[in-house]
Structures are given as C-alpha cells and as structure tokens.
N, C-alpha and C positions, 0 to 999 in steps of 0.2 A: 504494500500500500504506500502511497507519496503522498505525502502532506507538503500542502501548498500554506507557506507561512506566510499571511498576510502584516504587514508592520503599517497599524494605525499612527498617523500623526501624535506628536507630543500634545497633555493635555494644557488646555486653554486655563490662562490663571486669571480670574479677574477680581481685583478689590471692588465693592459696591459704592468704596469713595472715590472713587473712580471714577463712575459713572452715574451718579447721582444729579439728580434735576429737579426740580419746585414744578409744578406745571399742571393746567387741570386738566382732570380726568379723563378719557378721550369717551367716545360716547355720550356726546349732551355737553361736557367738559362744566358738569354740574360742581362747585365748590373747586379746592385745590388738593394738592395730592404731592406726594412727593413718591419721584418714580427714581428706580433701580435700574436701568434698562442693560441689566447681564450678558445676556447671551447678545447683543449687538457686538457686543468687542469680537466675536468667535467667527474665523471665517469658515466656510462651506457649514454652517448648520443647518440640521435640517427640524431643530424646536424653537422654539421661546421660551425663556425662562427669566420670568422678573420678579422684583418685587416690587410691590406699590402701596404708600403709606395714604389712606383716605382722611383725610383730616376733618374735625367733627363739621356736621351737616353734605358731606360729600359723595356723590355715588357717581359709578360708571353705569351709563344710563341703559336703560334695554336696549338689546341690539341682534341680530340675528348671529348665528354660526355657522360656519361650516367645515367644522372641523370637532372633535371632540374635545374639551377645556377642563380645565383645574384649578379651582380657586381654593385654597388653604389656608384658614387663619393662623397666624401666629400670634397675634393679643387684639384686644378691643371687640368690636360687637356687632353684628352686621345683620342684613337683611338680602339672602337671595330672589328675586323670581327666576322661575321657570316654567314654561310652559303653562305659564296665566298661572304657578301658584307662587305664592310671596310665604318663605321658610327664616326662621333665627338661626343664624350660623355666630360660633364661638370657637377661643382657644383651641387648637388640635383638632377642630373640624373641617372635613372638606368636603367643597360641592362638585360634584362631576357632571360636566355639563355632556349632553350628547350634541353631537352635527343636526342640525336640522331644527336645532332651539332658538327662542327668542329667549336673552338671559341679561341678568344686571345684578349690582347688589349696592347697597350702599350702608355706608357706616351710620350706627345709631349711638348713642350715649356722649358722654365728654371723653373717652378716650378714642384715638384714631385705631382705624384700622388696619392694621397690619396684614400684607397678605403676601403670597406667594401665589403669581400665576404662572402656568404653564398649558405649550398646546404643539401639537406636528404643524410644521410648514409643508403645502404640499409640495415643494422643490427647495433643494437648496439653495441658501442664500451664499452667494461667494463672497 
C-alpha cells in the first residue's frame, strides 16, 4: 500500500487585538458592536470565525441564510429568532442555525453580548 502524504500549510496565528473594530452590527446595523473579525487574516479559508461583542440595546437584525450558522454565547444575555420563533440564549449556549433560515439575535440586559460566530464559505476565500 502507498500513502500519499499530504503537508497542510503552517497554522494561521491571529491575536483578536489585532483585528478588533467598534462598528454596528451588520444586518439593520441596529446599536454598536465590537467585532473580532479572525478568520479574515487566514488566506485560502474556506469558514468564518468571529467574534462579536453586542453592546446593551444591540442586535444583528433578521436576515436570511444560506449556509448552516453558529452562534455561541460566551457571557451576557440574548434573544435568538428562528424560523418566526424568538428563544433566550445564555453562557455556554448555542444556537445552530440551519440554511434556508431567517435568523437574528440581539442582546438583552446591561451586560453585552459576547459571542462566537461561525459558518462554511461556499469557496475559498484567497
């Protein structure tokens, strides 16, 4: 048997102070937000991986998908819809969005929303 050894690219480092920006939200660009935008530094990728701080009264507005999505809290309080239903997501929770959804969420209480989104790009991005 021959094994064909494939050598992946060295991995991508990126500090998030790096790449940090003030800016509102996309989708409605309802309040402000402070975004992580990670996986931009990374060439030929084929996800996204960010993070984004929703600061109190802020949401990413309903929006359609198409692709399947990942929103993950890591602190503060939020509100998903999906599919015409509006859910409380918290700490260590995560919403998994399917393709073919209309989806949004937006932070609730005085602390911001911390989150972790992630999704497949359908081609790489060079």
């Amino acid at each position: 048997m021959t094994w064909l050894l494939l050598l992946a690219p060295a991995a991508v480092i990126v500090a998030e102070a790096e790449v940090v920006r003030d800016e509102p939200p996309p989708h409605g660009a309802i309040g402000m937000s402070t975004a992580y935008r990670i996986s931009d530094q990374v060439p030929n990728r084929t996800m996204e991986f960010r993070r984004r701080v929703l600061h109190p009264g802020a949401a990413i507005g309903a929006h359609p998908i198409d692709h399947d999505e990942v929103y993950y809290v890591i602190s503060g309080e939020g509100e998903v819809t999906s599919a015409g239903k509006t859910s409380r997501i918290g700490p260590g929770m995560a919403a998994y969005f399917y393709a073919g959804d209309n989806v949004g969420i937006r932070q609730l209480g005085s602390e911001p929303l911390n989150l972790i989104i992630s999704y497949p790009l359908k081609q790489p991005v060079p």
